[in-house]
Structures are given as C-alpha cells and as structure tokens.
N, C-alpha and C positions, 0 to 999 in steps of 0.2 A: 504494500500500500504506500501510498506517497507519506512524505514526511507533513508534519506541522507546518512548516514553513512553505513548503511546495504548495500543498492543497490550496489557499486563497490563491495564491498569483494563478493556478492553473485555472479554475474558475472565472478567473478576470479576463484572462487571454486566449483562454478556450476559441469565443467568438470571432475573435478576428484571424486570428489561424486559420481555423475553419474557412473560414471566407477567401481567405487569401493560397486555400491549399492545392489548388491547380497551378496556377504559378509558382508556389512553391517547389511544388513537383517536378515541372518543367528546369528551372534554371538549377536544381538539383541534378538532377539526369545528365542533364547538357555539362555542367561543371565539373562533375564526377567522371565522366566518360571520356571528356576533355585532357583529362588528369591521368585517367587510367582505362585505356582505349583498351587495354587486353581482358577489362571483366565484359567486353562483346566478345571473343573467344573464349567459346566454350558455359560462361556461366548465367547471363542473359542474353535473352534471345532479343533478338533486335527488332523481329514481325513484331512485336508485340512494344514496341515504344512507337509504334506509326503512326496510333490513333491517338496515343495519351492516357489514352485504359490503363493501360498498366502503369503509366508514372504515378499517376493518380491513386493507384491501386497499396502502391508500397508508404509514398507518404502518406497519404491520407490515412493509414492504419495507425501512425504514429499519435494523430488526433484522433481516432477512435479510441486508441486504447486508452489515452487518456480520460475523453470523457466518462468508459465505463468507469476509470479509475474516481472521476471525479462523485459520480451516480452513484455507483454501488462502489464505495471501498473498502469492504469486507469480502468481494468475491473476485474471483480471476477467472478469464474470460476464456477459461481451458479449451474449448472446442473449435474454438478461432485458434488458439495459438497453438494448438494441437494441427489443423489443417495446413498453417502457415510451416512447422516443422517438419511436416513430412515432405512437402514441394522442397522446402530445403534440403533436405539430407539426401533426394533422389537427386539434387542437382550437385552431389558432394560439397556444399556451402562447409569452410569451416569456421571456428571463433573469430580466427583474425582478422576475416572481411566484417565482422560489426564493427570496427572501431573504422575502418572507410567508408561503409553506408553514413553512421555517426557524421564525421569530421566533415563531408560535405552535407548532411542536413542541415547540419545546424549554420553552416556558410549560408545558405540557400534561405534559413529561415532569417536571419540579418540582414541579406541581403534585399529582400523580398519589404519586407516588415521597421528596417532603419531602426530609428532612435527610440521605437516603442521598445528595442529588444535591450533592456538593460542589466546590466549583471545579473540583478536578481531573478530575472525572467529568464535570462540564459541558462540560470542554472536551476532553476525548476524544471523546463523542458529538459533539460541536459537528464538528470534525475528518472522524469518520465522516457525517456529512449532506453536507457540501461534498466529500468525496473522490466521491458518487454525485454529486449535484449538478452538479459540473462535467464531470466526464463525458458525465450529458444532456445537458448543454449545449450538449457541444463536438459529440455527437453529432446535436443537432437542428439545429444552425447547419447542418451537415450538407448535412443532409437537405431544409433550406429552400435554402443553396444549387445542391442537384442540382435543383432546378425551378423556380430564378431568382424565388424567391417571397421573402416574408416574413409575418410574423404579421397582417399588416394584409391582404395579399394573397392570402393562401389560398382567400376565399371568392368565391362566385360564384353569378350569379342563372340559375337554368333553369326551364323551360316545363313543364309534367305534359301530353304528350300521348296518355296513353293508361292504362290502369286494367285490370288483369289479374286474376280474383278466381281463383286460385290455389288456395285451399282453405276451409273455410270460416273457419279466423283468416288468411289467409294474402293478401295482395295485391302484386302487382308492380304497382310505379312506371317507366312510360315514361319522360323528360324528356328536352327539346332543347336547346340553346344558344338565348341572346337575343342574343350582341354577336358581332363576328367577329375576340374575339379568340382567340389559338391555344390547343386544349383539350389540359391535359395529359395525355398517354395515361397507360391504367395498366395493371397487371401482373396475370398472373392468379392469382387470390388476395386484391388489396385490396378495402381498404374507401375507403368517405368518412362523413364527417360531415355529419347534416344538423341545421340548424340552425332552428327554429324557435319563435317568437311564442306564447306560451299564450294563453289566454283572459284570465290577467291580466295580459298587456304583459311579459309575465317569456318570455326566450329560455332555450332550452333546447337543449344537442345530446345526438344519439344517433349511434351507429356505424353503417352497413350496409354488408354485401358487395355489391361490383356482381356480378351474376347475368351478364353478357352482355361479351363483347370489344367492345372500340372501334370506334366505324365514322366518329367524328372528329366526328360530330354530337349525338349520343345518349347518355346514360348508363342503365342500368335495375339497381335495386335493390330487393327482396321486404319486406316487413314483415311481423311478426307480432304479432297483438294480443296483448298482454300482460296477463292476468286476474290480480289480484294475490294475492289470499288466502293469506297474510291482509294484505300490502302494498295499498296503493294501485292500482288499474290502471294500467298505464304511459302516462302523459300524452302522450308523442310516438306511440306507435302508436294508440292511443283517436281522437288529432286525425288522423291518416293516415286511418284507417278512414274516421271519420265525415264529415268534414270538407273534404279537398283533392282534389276534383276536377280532368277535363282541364279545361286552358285557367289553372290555378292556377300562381303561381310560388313556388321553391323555393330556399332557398339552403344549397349544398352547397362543403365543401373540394374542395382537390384530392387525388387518391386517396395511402393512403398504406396501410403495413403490411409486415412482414418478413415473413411465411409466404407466399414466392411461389415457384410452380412452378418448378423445373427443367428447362429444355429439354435433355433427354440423350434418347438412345436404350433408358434402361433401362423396365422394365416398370414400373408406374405403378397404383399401390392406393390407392385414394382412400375413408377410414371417415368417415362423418357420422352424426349422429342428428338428427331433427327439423328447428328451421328450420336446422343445420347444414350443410344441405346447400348454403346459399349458396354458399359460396367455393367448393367444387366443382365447381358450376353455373358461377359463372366461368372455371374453370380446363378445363371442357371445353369452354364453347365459343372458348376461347383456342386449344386443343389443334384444333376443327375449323377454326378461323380461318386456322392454320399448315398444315393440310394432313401432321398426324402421322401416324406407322405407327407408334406406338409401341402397343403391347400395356397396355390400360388395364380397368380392372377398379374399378369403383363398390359398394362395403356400403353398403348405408343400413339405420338401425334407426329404425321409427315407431308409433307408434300402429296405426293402420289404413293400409291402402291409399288410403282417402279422406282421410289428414291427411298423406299423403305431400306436403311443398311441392316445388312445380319440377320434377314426373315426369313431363309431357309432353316440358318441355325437353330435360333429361337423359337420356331414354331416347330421344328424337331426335336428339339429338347424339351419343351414343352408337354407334346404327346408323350414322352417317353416318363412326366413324373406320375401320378395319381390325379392328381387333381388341376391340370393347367390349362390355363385359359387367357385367349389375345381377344384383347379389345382396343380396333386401331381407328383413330383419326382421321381422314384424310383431304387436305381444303383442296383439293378437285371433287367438283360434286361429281361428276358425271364414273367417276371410278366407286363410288358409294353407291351410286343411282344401282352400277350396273349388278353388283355384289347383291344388289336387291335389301340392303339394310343387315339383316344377320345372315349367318352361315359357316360351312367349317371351315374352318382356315389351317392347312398343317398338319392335318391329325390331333388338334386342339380347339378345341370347342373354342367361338369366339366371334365378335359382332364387329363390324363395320359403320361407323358414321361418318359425317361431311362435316367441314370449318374445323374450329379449335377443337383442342380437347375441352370436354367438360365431365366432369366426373361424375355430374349428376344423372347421366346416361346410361351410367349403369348401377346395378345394384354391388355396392362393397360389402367383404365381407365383415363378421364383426370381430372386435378385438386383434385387428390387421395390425403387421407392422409394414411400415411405408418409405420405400427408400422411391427417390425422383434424382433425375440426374437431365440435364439441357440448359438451354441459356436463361438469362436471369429473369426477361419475362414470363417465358413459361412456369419459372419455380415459383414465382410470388405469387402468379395465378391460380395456380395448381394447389399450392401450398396455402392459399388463403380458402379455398373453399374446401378444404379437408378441415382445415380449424374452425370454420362457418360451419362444417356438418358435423362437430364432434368428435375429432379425430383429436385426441389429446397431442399435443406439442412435442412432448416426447417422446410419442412414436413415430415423428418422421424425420427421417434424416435425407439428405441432402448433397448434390454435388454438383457445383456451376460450372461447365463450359466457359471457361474467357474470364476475366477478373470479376470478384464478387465486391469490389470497392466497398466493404464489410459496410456492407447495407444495416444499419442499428434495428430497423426496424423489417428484416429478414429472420430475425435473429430467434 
C-alpha cells in the first residue's frame, strides 16, 4: 500500500495524469526507444506501437494501478498483475528492464506535466511505479521458477511440420521438437511467444494460443493475417503466411498465461468471436484429452461460416465429449437464413443465428463456468449481459485480443 505521505499527493494528481496519459505515453515510447532502439529486437513488438494501443496500454497501467491503490488500499489488484506477469515472462522480461521502463516514465511524466511535477510528486509517483514493479517481479520470478526456467531459457527451436489453411486469413502451424530435451507441458488456455527474424534482421514476438493438448512432441498454434488499415499489416502474420513453410524452424517460449480452465465438474460456456476462438480450441481438446463429462456448451460470433477459424476442430471435438454443443453467430444473414435457424452442426448439436452474438438466444446452463476470449467490445458486451442475467462475476473469466488498456470498469 502507498505510504502516509504518498497517499494525499497521489489523490491530488491522480487527475491530471490521467488526463495527460496519452501523451504521456507517447513521448515515453519515443524517448525510451530513442535511447534504447534494441528493446525493438526481440522484446517489443513494434505492430503494436502503430496505433498507440499499446503505448497507452503500459502507461496508463501505471495510473491505474495507482488509483486502485488510491480506492481500495487494503487490496492488490492480483489478477491484473497476474495477467501482466505472464505476457512478461513468455516474452523473457527480466528485473533489470524495470529500472529502464522507470527512468524514462518518469522523464516522460516531467516532461509532459513541467513544474506541476515537484519533488514531492516525483517521489510519490516514483513510490507508486516500484510498489507495481516489485510485485511483477516477485510475481515473475515466480512463474520462471515453476518451470525451472529463466529469461535466457524460455526459448526454444521447433520444426513446422505441417501447414493447415484454416480459413482464408486463417493458418495452423504444426511444429515438433528438435532436441530431446523435456517439453514443458501447458495448460489449456495458454499461449507462447513466437519469436521471429524480419526481413531487416530486427526480431520481433507475437502471442499465440496453442489450439491443441500436448502429446509431448508437438505444439500447434493458428495465425491470422492481420490487414492493417489504416496501420501497417502485421509483420509476424504477413511472414507466417507468406513465408515459413514445412521443414522451416521456429523459435517459441514456453507456454504461459493465467486464463486456464478449471477442471470441476461444473457446466462449462465457452464465448469467443473470431480468431478468438483459439484458447477454446485448446481448452477443448484439453477437455477431450481428459476424457470429461462435463456438460460444455461453445458461442462463437463471426463473420460468415466460411471465416469461422478452427470449426472442423471444435465441432469434432465437441461431438467426441458427452454433452457438447455450438451455438454460432453469424452477421451475414443470408448464411443463417440458409442453415434455416437450428441444426446439426459437427456431430454436435447446435443452433445458428444472424448479427451479434446475444446470449439471450439461447438457453444457459445453470451454475456454468464462463470463460470468453475476443476483442474488447465483444467482452464488455458479452460480459455485461451474463452479469445483467445473473451470472455471478466470479465465474467468468476473460481474455482480450489486443490491449485491455485495464479498462476499471471491465474489471
């Protein structure tokens, strides 16, 4: 919790921080990169400073974490900084880059902010950075502990043995192991990082969910090409697409991510939109892997039938549990018209509708657990009318596609 001293000034200042934290963000970045052009090799990805999401995304956490600090300061905001620990440890972050994210914030925020930023405010905010800070820290150490890893050792070279065209932006990646050292398994729900080589010798990572349970030799994860407009296209799917072939090698973390399934016997509602369907695609064939009777129940909301990713998988795995069942979305009416409204879909029972999703279109089960995963407007909508119908808060958990610029009132 913040000190006596801290607490009023962070109150006083909160506001105008806030106000001022897109710029903030901005001449941070730009400063920082300036200074240290090699954390774009390899540790941030550069697609993702285009729009300003993401600049936004890391400062603006500094002022979030403060205001919960300032709101609740008897509670710490674990499940935020639990989600912000594991993107770091998949991207090998070690201690010593907090003291360089640090040293250019706090430039950024004097710079931004002038003569409002005086000793004493300096060193509140100063205060509030290392109270998050050490936290990830203590958190990541963690997390590298639980898989006898470290930041040097997280990464690993694999084989592309096979090329899956999914949809038409949509591709699964096979790969196999090259060394026989031990793979660490993962959970269903993670991701990894993979890491790759641009055109100009500049590395770059991106996230992917693994789509498939472990069988000790294999990993498989989907890509989706990324059209930018009015951004850039996305550099790591554009080179996936075009570019890496079977027989290519790939170098990937070990999996990491806190939105993982619960093995309970409770009924199990799984919302995605688009390529969201990832982690669910893992989580069920985790679910067929274990030989579950749990009562599971798949929404997916997409474009068409034909940009649906990973609907052979999932509605094959689906069939194969006891009780599975797809109910898809899809804002082409005329692919709903012809479905005729319900029908089987897969060998799993399951209804078809037109426009958004809306969950009040179908009957849920009761006492569900509710994991969602796609971009931020689908989660809030999805996610507001599950708490509007009763779905208690803490059964649904959650996972943003693209910066969640730790929305307070997502939370």
């Amino acid at each position: 919790m913040l000190s006596d001293t801290s607490l009023p000034v962070i109150q006083a200042t909160l506001p105008v921080v806030g106000e001022h934290i897109e710029e903030i963000a901005k001449r941070f970045y730009k400063h920082m990169f300036e200074a240290q052009p090699d954390l774009l090799d390899g540790l941030f990805n550069r697609g993702n400073q285009a729009d300003g999401r993401q600049q936004q995304a890391l400062a603006g956490s500094i002022a979030a974490f403060a205001g919960m600090l300032v709101e609740k300061p008897d509670q710490v905001p674990d499940h935020l900084l639990s989600r912000v620990a594991h993107k770091h440890v998949s991207l090998g972050l070690s201690p010593d880059q907090y003291q360089i994210v640090h040293d250019h914030l706090m430039w950024a925020i004097v710079d931004v902010l002038g003569d409002a930023v005086t000793p004493e405010v300096a060193a509140a905010w100063d205060e509030v950075y290392w109270l998050m800070a050490n936290l990830l820290i203590n958190k990541e150490r963690g997390l590298y502990n639980a898989v006898h890893l470290s930041p040097e050792t997280i990464w690993r070279t694999w084989r592309v043995v096979q090329r899956i065209q999914e949809t038409a932006d949509v591709v699964s990646f096979v790969v196999e192991r090259t060394d026989e050292r031990d793979v660490k398994p993962s959970l269903p729900g993670q991701y990894v990082t993979l890491k790759m080589t641009m055109p100009d010798g500049v590395q770059q990572p991106r996230q992917y969910s693994l789509t498939k349970a472990d069988d000790g030799q294999h990993r498989q994860f989907a890509v989706k090409r990324v059209h930018g407009l009015p951004t850039p296209d996305g550099e790591m799917s554009t080179l996936l697409h075009n570019d890496v072939q079977v027989g290519d090698e790939v170098v990937l973390s070990a999996p990491f991510g806190d939105v993982v399934l619960e093995y309970t016997d409770r009924p199990l509602v799984m919302a995605s939109a688009g390529i969201g369907i990832t982690p669910m695609a893992g989580m069920l064939s985790h679910l067929v892997q274990s030989g579950s009777r749990r009562q599971v129940m798949l929404l997916h909301a997409d474009e068409s039938e034909a940009t649906f990713p990973l609907r052979a998988q999932v509605t094959e795995d689906l069939a194969k549990l006891a009780d599975g069942t797809l109910k898809t979305w899809f804002l082409t009416p005329a692919e709903a018209a012809e479905a005729g409204g319900t029908g089987e879909t897969g060998g799993a029972s399951g209804s078809v509708f037109s426009g958004f999703m809306d969950v009040s279109d179908v009957e849920l089960p009761d006492d569900a657990e509710y994991y969602l995963c796609g971009p931020l407007p689908f989660l809030k909508s999805v996610r507001s009318a599950l708490i509007a119908g009763g779905v208690p808060a803490k059964d649904i958990q959650y996972e943003v596609f693209g910066p969640d610029l730790w929305l307070a009132d997502f939370q």
